[in-house]
C-alpha positions in Angstrom: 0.0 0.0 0.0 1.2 3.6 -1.0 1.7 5.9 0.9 -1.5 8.1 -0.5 -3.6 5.1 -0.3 -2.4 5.0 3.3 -3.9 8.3 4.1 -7.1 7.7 2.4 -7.1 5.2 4.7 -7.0 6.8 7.7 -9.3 9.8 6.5 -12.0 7.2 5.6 -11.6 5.9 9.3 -11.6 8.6 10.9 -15.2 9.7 9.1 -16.3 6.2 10.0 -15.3 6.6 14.4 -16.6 10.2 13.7 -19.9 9.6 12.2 -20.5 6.1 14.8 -19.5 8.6 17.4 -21.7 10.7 16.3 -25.2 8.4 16.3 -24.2 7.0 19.6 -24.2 10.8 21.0 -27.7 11.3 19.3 -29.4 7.9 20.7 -28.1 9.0 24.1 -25.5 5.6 24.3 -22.9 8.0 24.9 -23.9 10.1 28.4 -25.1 13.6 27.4 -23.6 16.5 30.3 -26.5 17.3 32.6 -27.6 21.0 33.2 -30.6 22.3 35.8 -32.8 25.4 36.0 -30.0 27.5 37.7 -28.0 27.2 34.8 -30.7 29.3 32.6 -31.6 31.1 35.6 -35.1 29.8 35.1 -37.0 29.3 38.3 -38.2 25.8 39.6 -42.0 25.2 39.3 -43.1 24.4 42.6 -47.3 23.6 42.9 -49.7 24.8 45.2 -50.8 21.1 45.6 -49.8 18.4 47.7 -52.4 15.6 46.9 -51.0 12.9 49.3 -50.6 15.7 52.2 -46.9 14.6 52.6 -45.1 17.7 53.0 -44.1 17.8 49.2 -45.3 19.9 46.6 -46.8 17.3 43.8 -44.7 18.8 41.2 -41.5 17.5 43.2 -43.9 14.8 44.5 -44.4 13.5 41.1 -40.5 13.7 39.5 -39.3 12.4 43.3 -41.2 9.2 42.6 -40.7 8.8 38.8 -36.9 8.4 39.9 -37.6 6.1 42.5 -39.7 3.9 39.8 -37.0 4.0 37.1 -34.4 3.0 39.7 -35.4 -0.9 40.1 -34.4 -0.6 36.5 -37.6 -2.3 34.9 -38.1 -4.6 32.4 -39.6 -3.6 29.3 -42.8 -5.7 28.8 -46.3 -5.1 27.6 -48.3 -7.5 29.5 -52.2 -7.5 31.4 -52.3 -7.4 35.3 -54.9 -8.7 37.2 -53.6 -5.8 39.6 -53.5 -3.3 37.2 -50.5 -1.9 38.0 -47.6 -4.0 36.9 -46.2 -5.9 40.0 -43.4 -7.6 38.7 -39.8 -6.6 37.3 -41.4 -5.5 34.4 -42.9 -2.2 32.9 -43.4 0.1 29.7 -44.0 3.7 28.7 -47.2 4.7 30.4 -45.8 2.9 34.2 -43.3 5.5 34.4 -46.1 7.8 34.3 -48.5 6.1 36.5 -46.1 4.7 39.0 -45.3 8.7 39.6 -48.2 9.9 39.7 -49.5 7.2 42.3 -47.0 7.9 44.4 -47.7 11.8 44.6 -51.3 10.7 45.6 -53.1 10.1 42.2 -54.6 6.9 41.1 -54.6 7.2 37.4 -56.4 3.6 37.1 -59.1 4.8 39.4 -58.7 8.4 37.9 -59.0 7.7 33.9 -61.8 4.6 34.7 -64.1 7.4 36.1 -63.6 9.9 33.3 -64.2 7.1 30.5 -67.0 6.2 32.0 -68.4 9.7 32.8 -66.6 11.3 28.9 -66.9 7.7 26.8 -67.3 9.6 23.4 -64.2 11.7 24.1 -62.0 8.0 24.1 -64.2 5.8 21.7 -63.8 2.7 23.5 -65.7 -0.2 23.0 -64.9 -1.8 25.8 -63.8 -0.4 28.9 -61.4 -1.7 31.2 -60.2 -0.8 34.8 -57.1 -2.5 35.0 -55.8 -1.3 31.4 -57.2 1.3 30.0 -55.1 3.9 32.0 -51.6 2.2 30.7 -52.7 2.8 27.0 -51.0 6.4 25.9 -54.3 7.2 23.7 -56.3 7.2 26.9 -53.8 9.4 28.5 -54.0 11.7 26.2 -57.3 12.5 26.3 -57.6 12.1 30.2 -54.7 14.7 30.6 -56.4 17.3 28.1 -59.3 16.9 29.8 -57.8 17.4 33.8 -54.4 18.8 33.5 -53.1 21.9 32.5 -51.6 22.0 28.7 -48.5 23.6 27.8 -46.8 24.4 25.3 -45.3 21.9 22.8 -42.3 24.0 21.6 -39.2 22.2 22.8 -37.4 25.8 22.6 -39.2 27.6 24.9 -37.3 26.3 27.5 -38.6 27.9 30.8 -42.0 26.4 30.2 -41.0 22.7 30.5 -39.9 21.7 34.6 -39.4 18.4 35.9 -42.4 16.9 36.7 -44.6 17.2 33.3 -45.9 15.2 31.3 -45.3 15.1 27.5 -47.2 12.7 25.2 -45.6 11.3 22.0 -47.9 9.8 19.1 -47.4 6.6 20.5 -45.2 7.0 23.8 -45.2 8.7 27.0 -43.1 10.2 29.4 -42.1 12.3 32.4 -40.0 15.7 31.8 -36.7 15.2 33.9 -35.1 18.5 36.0 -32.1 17.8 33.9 -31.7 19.6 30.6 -29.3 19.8 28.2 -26.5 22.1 27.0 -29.5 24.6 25.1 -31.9 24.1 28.0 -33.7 21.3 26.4 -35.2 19.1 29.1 -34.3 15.4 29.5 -37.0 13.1 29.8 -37.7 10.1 32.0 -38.9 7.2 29.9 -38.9 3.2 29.4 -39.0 3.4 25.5 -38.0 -0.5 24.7 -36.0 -3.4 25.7 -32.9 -2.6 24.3 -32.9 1.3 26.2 -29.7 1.5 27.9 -30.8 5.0 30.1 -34.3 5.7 32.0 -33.0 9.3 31.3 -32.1 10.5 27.9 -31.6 14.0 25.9 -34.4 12.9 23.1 -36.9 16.1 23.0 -35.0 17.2 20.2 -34.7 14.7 17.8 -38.5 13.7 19.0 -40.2 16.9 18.7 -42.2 16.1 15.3 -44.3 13.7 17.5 -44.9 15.6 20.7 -48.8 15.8 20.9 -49.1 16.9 24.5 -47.1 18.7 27.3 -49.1 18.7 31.0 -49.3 19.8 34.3 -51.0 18.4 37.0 -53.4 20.6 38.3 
C-alpha cells in the first residue's frame, strides 16, 4: 500500500469513528452532560398542591417518585395485570407515568376509569377496562387534556418545560426530567423499549415532530 492510499485510509476511518461517534451521542449511548434550571436562571416550578398531604409539593412529588420507579431498573414488557398496575420486574412507557403519579397521591387507574366512564365519546372505547385502560397512551392523552393543564409543545421555549410534566408522544409517554441539556432542552424520564440502555435520555430534540401533549397536574 502507498503511501496516498495510506492516508485515504486513515481519512476514511476517521469519518467512520466520527460519524458512529456521532449516532451513539444522538441515541443518548454515549452520556449527554446534565444542566438544571439555575443554569438558565429559570425558576423551579413548585405547585400549590400536595395531593397525598406529605409535605411535598406534587410537582416535586411526582418527579421524586418517577426516579424512585426508574431505579429498580424495569423490564420492558407489555403485558395484562390482574392488579393493574404491573407488580413484577417489568414495565413500559405509560408505568413511568402512572407509577409517579401514584406515588404523589393520584390513582390514574381509578382516575381515567371514572372519566371514560363519565366522557366515553371523548375515548371511543368499545370496551372499557379498569385494570388497562389507564396504561394505554391514547387514553392518557385524552384524560390529561381533559384534567391537566396543557403547555406548550415548543421544545425551545425552555422555561416552560420543569421536571415533573408530562409530555405525550404519538405513541409513547413520558415524564420531563429537571435535567436539561446544553440549550436548555429538558431530559426526559422514559422506558421506550427493551434494548434502552438510560431511564434518562436527551431525546426532545430529535423527538419533537411527534410531541402531541405537554401537562401539568393541576
Amino acid at each position: 500500500m502507498n503511501k496516498r492510499s495510506k492516508v485515504v485510509l486513515i481519512i476514511i476511518l476517521l469519518v467512520v469513528i466520527s460519524l458512529i461517534t456521532y449516532l451513539l451521542y444522538l441515541f443518548n449511548y454515549i452520556p449527554h452532560k446534565k444542566y438544571n434550571n439555575a443554569d438558565f436562571d429559570i425558576q423551579q416550578y413548585v405547585s400549590h398542591v400536595d395531593m397525598d398531604n406529605d409535605g411535598i409539593d406534587d410537582q416535586t412529588d411526582i418527579l421524586n417518585k418517577v426516579k424512585e420507579y426508574i431505579k429498580t431498573k424495569p423490564k420492558y414488557k407489555s403485558k395484562y395485570y390482574d392488579t393493574g398496575y404491573p407488580n413484577d420486574e417489568y414495565g413500559v412507557c405509560t408505568d413511568v407515568v402512572a407509577f409517579g403519579l401514584k406515588g404523589a397521591g393520584y390513582d390514574l387507574m381509578e382516575l381515567v376509569n371514572r372519566d371514560i366512564e363519565e366522557n366515553k365519546t371523548r375515548y371511543n372505547i368499545e370496551k372499557v377496562d379498569k385494570k388497562i385502560d389507564f396504561r394505554r397512551v391514547r387514553n392518557l392523552n385524552v384524560y390529561f387534556k381533559n384534567n391537566a393543564i396543557s403547555l406548550t409543545t415548543n421544545i425551545y421555549e425552555i422555561e416552560e418545560w420543569q421536571g415533573g410534566d408530562i409530555v405525550v408522544f404519538k405513541n409513547h409517554i413520558a415524564v420531563v426530567s429537571d435535567r436539561r441539556n446544553k440549550k436548555g432542552i429538558s431530559f426526559i424520564i422514559h422506558h421506550a423499549n427493551p434494548i434502552q440502555r438510560y431511564y434518562e435520555e436527551d431525546i426532545l430534540e430529535i423527538s419533537s415532530d411527534d410531541i402531541i401533549g405537554h401537562f401539568r397536574i393541576s
